[in-house]
C-alpha positions in Angstrom: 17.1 16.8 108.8 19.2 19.7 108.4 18.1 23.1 107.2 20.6 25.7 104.9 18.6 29.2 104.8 20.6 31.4 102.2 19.4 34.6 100.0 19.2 37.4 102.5 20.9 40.9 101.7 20.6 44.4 101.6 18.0 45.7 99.6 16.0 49.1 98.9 12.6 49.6 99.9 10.3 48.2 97.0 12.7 46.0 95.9 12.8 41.6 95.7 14.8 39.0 97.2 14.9 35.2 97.2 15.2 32.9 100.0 16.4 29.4 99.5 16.3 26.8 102.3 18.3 23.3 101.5 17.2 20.5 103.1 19.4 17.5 103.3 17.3 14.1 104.1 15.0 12.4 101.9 12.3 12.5 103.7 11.7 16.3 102.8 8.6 15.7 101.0 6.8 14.6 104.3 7.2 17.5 106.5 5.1 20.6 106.1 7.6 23.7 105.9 7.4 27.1 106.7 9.4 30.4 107.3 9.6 32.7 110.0 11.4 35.7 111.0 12.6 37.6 113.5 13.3 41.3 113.8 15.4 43.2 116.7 13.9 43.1 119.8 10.5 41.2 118.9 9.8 37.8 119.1 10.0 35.0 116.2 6.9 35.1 113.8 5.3 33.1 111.6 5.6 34.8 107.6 4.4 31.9 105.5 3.6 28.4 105.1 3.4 25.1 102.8 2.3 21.6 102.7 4.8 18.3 101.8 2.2 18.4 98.2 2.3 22.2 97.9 -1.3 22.1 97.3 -1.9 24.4 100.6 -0.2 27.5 101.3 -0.4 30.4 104.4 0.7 33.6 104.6 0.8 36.0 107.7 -1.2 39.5 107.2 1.5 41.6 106.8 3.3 39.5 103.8 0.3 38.5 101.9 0.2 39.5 98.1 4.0 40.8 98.5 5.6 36.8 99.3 5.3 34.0 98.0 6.6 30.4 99.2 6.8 27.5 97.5 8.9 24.5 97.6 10.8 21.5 95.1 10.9 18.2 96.3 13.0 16.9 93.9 15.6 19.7 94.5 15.3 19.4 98.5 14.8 23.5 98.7 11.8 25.5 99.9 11.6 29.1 98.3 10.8 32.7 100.2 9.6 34.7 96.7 9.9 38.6 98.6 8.9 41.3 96.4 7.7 45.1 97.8 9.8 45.3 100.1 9.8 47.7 103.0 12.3 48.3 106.5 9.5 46.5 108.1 10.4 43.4 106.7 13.7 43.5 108.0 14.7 40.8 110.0 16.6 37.5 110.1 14.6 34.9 108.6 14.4 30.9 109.5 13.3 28.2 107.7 11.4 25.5 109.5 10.3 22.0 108.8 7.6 20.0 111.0 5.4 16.5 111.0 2.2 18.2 111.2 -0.6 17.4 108.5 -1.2 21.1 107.5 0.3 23.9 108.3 0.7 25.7 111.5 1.6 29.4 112.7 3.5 27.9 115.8 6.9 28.2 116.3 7.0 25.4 118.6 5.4 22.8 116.0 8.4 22.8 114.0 11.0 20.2 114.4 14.2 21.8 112.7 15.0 24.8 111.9 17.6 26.6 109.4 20.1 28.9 110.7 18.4 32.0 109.8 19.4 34.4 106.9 19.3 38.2 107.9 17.3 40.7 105.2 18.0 44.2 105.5 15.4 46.7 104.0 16.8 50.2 103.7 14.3 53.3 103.6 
């Protein structure tokens, strides 16, 4: 399985942007999927995550209410909805896929991985 992350930018404080994540094999709609992120000098974190059915999502803290994930099977792409955004959020973000039956906040439960996809959030 390979991973595309694309949709990062520049952006204002309190304004959107929309991640895509490609994936290329068919077996996309089996693997749980998630995004995480990555700011200077801190560690990788978990930001949100969904099932192969979409019928369970999870959201870290600090993103929940402002993003929204979702994925389409049928168009191989998971989806980082970010809206409110502050300099907080800035960071490079990964997409992630994994075998695991729900979703998980660990990093190291994810098989692939995206190439990351850096936001900026300006003050």
């Amino acid at each position: 399985v390979q991973l595309q992350a694309s949709g990062g930018g520049l952006v204002q404080a309190g304004g959107s942007l929309r991640l895509s994540c490609a994936a290329s094999a068919r077996t996309r709609s089996f693997y749980t999927m998630a995004w995480f992120r990555q700011a200077p000098g801190k560690e990788r974190e978990f930001v949100a995550g969904i099932t192969w059915s979409s019928t369970s999502t999870y959201y870290a803290d600090s993103v929940k209410g402002r993003f929204t994930i979702s994925r389409d099977n049928a168009k191989n792409t998971l989806y980082l909805q970010m809206n409110s955004l502050t300099p907080e959020d800035t960071a490079v973000y990964y997409c992630a896929a994994g075998r695991t039956i729900g979703v998980t906040t660990s990093a190291t439960q994810y098989d692939y991985w995206g190439q990351g996809t850096l936001v900026t959030v300006s003050s």
